[in-house]
N, C-alpha and C positions, 0 to 999 in steps of 0.2 A: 504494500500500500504506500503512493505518496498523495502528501497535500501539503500546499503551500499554505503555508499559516501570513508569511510578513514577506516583503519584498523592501529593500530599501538601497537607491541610487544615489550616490554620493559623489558628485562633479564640483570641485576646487577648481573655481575659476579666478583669473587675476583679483578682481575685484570682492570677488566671495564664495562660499560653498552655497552649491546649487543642489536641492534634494528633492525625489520623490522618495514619499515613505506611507505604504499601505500595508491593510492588514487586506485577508481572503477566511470569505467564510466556505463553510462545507457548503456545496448545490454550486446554484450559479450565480456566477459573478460576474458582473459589466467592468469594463474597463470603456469608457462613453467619450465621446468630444464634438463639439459642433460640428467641427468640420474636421479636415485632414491637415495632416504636415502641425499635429500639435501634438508630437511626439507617443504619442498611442502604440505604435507599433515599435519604437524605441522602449517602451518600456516593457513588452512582451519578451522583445530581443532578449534582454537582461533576465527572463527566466532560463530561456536557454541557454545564457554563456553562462551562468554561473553552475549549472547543468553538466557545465559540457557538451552541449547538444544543438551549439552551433551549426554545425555541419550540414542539420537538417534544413538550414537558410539557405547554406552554396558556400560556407566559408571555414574556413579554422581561426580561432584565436580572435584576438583585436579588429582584425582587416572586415569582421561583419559588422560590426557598430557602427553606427551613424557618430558624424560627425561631432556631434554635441558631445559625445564619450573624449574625443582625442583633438580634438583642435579646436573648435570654435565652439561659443554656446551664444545663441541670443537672449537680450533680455531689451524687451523695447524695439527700440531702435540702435540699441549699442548690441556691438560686437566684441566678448569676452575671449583669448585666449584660455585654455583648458590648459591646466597644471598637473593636476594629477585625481584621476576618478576611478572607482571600483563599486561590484557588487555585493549587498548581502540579502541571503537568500536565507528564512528559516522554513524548515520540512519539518515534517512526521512522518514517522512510518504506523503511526496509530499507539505506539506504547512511549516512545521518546521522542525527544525534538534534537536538530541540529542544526548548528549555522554557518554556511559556506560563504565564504568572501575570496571574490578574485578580482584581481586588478583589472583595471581598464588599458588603465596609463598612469605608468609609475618608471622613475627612472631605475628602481631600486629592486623592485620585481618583474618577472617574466610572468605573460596574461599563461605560461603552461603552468602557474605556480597555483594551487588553491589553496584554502586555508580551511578546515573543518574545527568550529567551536563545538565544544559538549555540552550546548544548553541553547537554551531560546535567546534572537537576538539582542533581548531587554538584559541580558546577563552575561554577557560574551566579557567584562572586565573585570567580574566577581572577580576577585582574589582566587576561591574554591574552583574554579570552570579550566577545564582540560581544554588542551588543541592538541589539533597534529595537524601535518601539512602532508600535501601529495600535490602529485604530479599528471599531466591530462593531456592528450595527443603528444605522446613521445611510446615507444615500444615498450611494448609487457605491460600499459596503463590499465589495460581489462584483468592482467594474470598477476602482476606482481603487489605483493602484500601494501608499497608505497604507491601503486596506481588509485588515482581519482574513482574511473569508474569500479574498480575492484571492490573498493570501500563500499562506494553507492551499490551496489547488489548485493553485497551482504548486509546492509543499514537496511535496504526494502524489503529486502527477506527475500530476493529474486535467484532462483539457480538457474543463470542460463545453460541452455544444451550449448552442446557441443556439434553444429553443423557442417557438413563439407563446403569448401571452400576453393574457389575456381583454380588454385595451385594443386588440387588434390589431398590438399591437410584438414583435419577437420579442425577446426576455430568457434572458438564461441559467437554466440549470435550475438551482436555487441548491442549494447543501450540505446546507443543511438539509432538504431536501427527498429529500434522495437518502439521506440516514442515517436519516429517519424509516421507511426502508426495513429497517432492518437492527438500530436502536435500539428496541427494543421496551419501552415504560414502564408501569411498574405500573400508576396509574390509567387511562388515555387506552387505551394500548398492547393491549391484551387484548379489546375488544368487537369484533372484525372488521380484516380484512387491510389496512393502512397508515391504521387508524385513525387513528394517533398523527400522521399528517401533518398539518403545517400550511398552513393558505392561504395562499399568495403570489403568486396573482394569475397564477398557471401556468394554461391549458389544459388540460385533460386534465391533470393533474398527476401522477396514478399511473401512469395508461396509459405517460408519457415517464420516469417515474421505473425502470418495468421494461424498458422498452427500452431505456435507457442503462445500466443492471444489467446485464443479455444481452450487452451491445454487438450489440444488433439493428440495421440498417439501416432501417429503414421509418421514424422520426422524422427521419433524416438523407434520405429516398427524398421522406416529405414533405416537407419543406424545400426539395428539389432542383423537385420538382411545382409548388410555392409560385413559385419563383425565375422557375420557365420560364413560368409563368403570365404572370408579373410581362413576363418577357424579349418572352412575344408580343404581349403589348399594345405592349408599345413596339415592337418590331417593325411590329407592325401600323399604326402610330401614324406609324413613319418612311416607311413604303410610302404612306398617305395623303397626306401632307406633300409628299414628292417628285413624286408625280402630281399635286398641287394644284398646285404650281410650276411642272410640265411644262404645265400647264391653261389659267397666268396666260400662262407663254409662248409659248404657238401661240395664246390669241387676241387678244394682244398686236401679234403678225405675221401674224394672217388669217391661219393655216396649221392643219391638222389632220396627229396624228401618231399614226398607226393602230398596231393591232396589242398594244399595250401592256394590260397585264392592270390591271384595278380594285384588286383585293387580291393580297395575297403566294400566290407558284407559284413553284416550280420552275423555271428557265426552260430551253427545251431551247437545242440546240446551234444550232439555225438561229433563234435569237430575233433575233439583231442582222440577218441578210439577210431578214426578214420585216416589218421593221419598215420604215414609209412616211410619208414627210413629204408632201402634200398643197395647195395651194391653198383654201382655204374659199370665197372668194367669186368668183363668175364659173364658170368651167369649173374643176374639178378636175383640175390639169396639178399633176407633182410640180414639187417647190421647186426642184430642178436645172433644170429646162424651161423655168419661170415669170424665174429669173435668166437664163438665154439669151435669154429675150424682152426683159426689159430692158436686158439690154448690147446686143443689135439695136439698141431704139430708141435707145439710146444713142449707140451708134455712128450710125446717122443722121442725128442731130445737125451731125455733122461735116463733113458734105456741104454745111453753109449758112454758106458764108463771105462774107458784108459786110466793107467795108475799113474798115481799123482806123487809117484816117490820124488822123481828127479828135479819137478819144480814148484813142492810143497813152499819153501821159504819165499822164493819169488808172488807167489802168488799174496803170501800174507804181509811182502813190505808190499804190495799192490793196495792192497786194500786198508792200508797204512795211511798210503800217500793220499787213496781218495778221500780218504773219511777227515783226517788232516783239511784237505782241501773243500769238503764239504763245511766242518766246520768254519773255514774263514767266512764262506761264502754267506753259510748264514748268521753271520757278525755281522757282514756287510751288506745283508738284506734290514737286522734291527738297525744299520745307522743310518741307513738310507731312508728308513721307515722314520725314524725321527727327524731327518732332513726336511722331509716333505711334512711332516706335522710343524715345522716351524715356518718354511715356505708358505704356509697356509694362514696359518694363524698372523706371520706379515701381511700379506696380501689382503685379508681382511681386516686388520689395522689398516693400513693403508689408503684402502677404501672408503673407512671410515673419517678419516684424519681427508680423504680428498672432497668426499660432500659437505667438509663443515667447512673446510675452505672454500669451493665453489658459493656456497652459501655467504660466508664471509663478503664473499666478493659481491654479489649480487646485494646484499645490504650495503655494503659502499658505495656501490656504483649507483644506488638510488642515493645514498643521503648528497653523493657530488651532486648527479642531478636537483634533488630540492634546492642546494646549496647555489649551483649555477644560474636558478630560477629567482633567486632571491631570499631563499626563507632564511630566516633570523631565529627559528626556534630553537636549535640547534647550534648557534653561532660563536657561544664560549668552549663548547665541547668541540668546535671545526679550528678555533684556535688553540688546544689543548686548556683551557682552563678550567677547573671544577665550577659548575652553575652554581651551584649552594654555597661555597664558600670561597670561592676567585682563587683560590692556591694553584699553581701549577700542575698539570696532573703527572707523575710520573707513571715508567711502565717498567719500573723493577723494583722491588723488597728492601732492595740495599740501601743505607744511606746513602745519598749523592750528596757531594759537598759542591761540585760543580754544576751551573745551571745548564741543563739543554734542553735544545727544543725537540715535542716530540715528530712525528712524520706527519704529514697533512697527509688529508684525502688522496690526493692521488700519487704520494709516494708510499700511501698504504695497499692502494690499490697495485702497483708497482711490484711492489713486495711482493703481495698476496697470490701476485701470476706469478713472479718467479717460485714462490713455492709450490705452485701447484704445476707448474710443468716441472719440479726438482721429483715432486712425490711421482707424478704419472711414468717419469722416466722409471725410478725406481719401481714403481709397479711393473712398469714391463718387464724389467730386468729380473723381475723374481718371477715370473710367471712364466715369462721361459724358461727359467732354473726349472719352476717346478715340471713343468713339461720335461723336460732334460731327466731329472731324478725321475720320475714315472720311467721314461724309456728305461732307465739304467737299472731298475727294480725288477721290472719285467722279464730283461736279459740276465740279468741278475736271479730268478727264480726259476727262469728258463735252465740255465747249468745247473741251480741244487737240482732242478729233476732228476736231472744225467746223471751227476754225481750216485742221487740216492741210489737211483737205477743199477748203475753201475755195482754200486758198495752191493747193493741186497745180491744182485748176479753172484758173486763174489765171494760173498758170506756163505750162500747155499754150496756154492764148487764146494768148499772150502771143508764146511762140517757137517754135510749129508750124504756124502759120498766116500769111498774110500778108495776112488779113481782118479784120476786126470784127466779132466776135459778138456777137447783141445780149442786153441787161440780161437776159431772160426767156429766151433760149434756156441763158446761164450759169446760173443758177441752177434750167430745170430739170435741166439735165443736172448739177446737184450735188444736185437732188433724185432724181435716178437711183441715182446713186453711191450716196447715204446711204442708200440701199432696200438696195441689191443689198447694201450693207456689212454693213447691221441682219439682212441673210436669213442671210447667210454665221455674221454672229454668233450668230443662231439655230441655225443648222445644227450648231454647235460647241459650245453649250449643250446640243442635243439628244442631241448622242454623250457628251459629261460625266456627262450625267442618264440615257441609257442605260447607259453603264457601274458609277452607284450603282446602277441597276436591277439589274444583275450582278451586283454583291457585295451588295443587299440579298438575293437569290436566296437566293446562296451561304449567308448567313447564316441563312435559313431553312430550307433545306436541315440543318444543323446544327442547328437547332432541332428540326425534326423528327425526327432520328434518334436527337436524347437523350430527346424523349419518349418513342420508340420502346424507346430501352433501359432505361427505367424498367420494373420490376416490374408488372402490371396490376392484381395486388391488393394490391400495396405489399409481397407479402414477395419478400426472395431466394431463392433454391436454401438458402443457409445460415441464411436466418433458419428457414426448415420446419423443420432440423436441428435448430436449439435449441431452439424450441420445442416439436419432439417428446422431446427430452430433457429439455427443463423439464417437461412433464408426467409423463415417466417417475418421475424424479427425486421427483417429489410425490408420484403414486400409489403410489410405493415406501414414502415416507415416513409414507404414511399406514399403509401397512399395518403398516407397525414399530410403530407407536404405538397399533393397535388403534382406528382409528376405525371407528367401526358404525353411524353415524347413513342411512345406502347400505349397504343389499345387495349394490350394483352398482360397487365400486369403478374395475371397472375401465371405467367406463362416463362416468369424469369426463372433462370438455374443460377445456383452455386457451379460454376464449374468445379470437378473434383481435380482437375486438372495444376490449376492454380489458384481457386477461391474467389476467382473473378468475376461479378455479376456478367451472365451472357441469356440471350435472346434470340432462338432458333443456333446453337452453339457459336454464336458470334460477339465480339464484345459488345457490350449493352452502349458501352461511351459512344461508339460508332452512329447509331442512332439517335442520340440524344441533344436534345439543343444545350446552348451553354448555359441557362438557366437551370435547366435541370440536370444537367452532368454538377451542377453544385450541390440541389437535390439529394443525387445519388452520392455524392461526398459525406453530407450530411447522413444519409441511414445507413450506410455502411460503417462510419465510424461511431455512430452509435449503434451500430446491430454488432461490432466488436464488443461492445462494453457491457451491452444488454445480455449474450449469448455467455460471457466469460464469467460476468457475475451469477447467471442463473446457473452455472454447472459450475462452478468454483475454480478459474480459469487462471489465468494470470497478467489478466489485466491491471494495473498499478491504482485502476480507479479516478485519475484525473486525466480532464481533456481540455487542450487550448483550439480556441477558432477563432482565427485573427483574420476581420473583416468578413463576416460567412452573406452578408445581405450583399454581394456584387453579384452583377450580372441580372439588372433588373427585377430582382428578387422582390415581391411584393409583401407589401405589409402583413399580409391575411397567411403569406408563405412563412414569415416571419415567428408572426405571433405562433402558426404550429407548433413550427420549429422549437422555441422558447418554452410551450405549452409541455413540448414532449419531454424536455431536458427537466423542468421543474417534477414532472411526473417519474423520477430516477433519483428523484432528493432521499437522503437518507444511504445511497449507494456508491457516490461520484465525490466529484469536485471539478466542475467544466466553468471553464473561463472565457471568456468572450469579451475582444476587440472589438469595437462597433465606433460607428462614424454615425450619429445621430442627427443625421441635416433634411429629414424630413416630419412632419406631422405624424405621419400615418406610424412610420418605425417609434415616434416617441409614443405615441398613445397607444402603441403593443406594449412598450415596456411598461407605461405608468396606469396602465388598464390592472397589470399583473398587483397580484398581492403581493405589501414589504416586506412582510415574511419569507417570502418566496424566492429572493434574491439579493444580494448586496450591490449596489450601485455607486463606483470611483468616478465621479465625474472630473475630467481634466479639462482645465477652461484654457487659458490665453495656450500657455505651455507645460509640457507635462512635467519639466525642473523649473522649481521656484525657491 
């Protein structure tokens, strides 16, 4: 929710301070003038820039403000140089109030500089009343914790989505773009529905502007659409990957392992007793069959015992040396083991120590910013001094008997990158270590194999027999073993990799049942709802208002396309005369606000219409008009520019009851 509770313009010219200062009640509220060019739309302007929501005029910064802001003000017949003018604006979000102030024209701050009070603008020099300052059309002003609008969405309680954006990145759907909804501006504002929006590099930018209005699901449906896209490629991706592996390893072991699907399925309940390990070369006997056949010949072996008189001693420094050798090897499997336990545990120090500096940095790099922009809040801590007690701050324990000065902002900044490219180097460096000790562990576990292999060979010659075996029958029969070991290790890789097989399934399986419960044309059950009430809501509004440009009112569609009133599937603007394409300006922007309140949407509740009676708009159109917006009291806060230079528009407004509305009239000029 916002509402403007106070508005107040503060223009210091040669001569004197020049001020508009209004309060805004809840409904509707006139901002009135005889005539034009008596600053009326000047003073609207000034809700937007303090906003931030300039842009929705056609400009950034200062450069939209009229003249009276930045160089000259009348008064009379004299002509005042402008010295130095700003905005303050006080809000609510319906539980607290706050008060932003941004310059106009100051030599001292930047108009990207704001200023947020923590209290209503009658209090902003309490002693007790907090500030902070931020920053407004510079990068990260939407994401980072010192950005303007960042502030303002979490103060209104607003979560924007997250939209695709014409780069292919998804970006928030920014502020400005969601009140160019509801801020309707004289020049821009009036040729056609969300004219007044500004590009920012949104997608579809109205299309997601009215679905987050609504609070429709379908930009949230697409997204989800987006996401599971995204999820089956990789999906599909890791299904690939795992069957390549399974691929390297059966023909790695001359084995084929049947049964197993190409791509991502379902797998039923008999997948794991279906599945078949194989033989590839020779006869096709399964892997169970193929090791019975070598432990046979294995055992066979056994049968051929030579006497082991002549090279009983050789045999036993053999198995001296290997067991020797086996022992170093696994000393140097535990120190490698601890290598890589410390490799790790740096690395994730590291890591650690690098997102707090990345961070570091990123709070620097705003406070420069603020600092660049003008702000003073921070100004004894930007020159090292303590705020509360003026002493110098030091940044060490020790005494210093020497004074020095500490780093500014951007020799802290400075710093802080060379630390963080000092840490990232060393993060690589140990991450390739560890990569490096993995290999060497590996090969390193690889020889205790042998070794053990070897030594048990060995052991058996040795004390089961009371033969000599010769050189080539040991050795094959430890080329047996190492078969039968490597088949086994296959076989146990194979159930590993079966059972990713299983939970990639499973995975898939959920995959398909959220695409399943996605929407098929992207609306819900409740989006239809709204949206036949958004059209209600409009064709209602049109007919109050006396549109005639259609015979066939009741013949209008929502397109679901982009939410744009059409007429035989054609835009309805196309048709329409420019009286009533303002008409339709009018029931569209309120058939947003009517349609968002009725379903609990996210509409913010306030609307400006600066100048809405153009284009020969008649009194009888008018008083509708006014009639409809009173009938919405208790729900809103809509504001209204008007030029009152006729009879008939003033006897709409003063027909109305004064309960019914708050009326600012500005006479000569709208700074006095």
């Amino acid at each position: 929710m916002l509402k403007i509770n106070r508005l107040k313009i503060s223009i210091q010219a040669a001569n004197k301070e020049y001020l508009f200062d209004e309060t805004f009640n809840d409904g509707l509220n006139f901002i009135a003038s005889d005539n034009n060019t008596r600053g009326k739309s000047s003073v609207l302007i000034a809700i937007y820039y303090a906003l931030g929501f300039e842009e929705i005029i056609g400009g950034v910064n200062e450069k939209v403000l009229t003249s009276a802001y930045k160089t000259i003000i009348e008064d009379d017949d004299n002509r005042w140089p402008v010295l130095e003018s700003g905005v303050y604006l006080e809000i609510s979000n319906g539980y607290e109030e706050v008060t932003i102030f941004r310059s106009a024209k100051s030599e001292t701050r930047d108009a990207k500089l704001v200023t947020v009070y923590m209290s209503k603008l009658a209090d902003i020099f309490n002693a007790d009343t907090n500030l902070d300052e931020f920053y407004v059309h510079m990068p990260n002003a939407a994401n980072n914790i010192k950005g303007f609008h960042y502030f303002l969405e979490k103060f209104l309680n607003i979560e924007l989505p997250l939209v695709p954006s014409t780069d292919g990145v998804d970006r928030k759907l920014y502020l400005q773009l969601v009140f160019s909804s509801m801020f309707i501006e004289q020049k821009n504002g009036w040729s056609g529905i969300y004219s007044g929006m500004p590009y920012l590099s949104i997608k579809d930018a109205k299309k997601r502007v009215t679905e987050f209005v609504l609070g429709l699901s379908t930009f949230e449906n697409e997204r989800k659409r987006s996401a599971l896209i995204n999820k089956e490629r990789y999906q599909k991706e890791q299904w690939k990957n795992l069957y390549g592996e399974m691929m390297s390893l059966q023909n790695r072991n001359q084995c084929v392992v049947k049964n197993i699907p190409l791509s991502p399925e379902i797998l039923s309940e008999e997948f794991i007793s279906n599945i078949h390990i194989v033989r590839s070369v020779g006869e096709h006997i399964s892997i169970d069959e193929w090791i019975k056949e070598l432990q046979a010949e294995h055992d066979s072996l056994k049968t051929i015992k030579p006497k082991i008189i002549d090279n009983y001693d050789d045999l036993q420094q053999e198995l001296e040396e290997v067991e020797s050798d086996l022992s170093e090897y696994q000393y140097k499997e535990l120190e490698l083991q601890e290598n890589i336990r410390v490799e790790k545990r740096k690395i994730f120090e590291l890591n650690q120590n690098l997102n707090i500096i990345r961070q570091d940095i990123t709070n620097n790099k705003d406070a420069q910013r603020l600092k660049d922009l003008g702000s003073n809040l921070q100004c004894l801590s930007f020159e090292g001094i303590c705020p509360t007690c003026n002493q110098k701050i030091q940044d060490s324990l020790l005494p210093i008997h020497h004074q020095t000065n500490m780093m500014t902002i951007e020799q802290t900044i400075k710093h802080l990158n060379a630390q963080k490219e000092m840490l990232e180097f060393a993060l690589e460096y140990h991450r390739n270590r560890n990569v490096e000790l993995d290999t060497t562990l590996k090969d390193v576990r690889e020889k205790i194999g042998t070794l053990y292999r070897l030594a048990k060979s060995i052991r058996r010659d040795l004390y089961s027999i009371d033969d000599d075996l010769s050189e080539t029958i040991i050795y094959k029969r430890m080329a047996i073993e190492h078969h039968i070991s490597e088949l086994n290790e296959f076989k146990n890789a194979i159930d590993d990799i079966v059972k990713k097989f299983i939970e990639l399934s499973e995975n898939w399986k959920e995959l398909l049942k959220e695409k399943a419960e996605l929407p098929k044309l992207g609306f819900s059950e409740d989006d239809e709802k709204k949206l036949k009430c958004f059209k209600n809501y409009f064709i209602s509004n049109l007919r109050s208002f006396k549109y005639t440009s259609t015979s066939n009112i009741g013949g209008i569609e929502i397109s679901k396309d982009n939410y744009m009133p059409v007429i035989d599937k054609f835009d309805m603007k196309f048709d329409s005369s420019a009286s009533d394409n303002i008409r339709a300006i009018w029931s569209y922007t309120l058939a947003l606000l009517q349609t968002s309140k009725q379903y609990n949407g996210n509409h913010p509740g306030v609307v400006i219409f600066d100048e809405p009676t153009q284009h020969s708009i008649g009194a009888d159109d008018a008083k509708a008009f006014f009639e409809k917006i009173v009938s919405l009291q208790g729900t809103c806060q809509i504001i209204i520019g008007i030029t009152v230079n006729t009879e008939e528009i003033k006897n709409a407004i003063e027909n109305m009851d004064d309960n019914d509305y708050k009326y600012i009239h500005i006479g000569n000029k709208a700074f006095v």
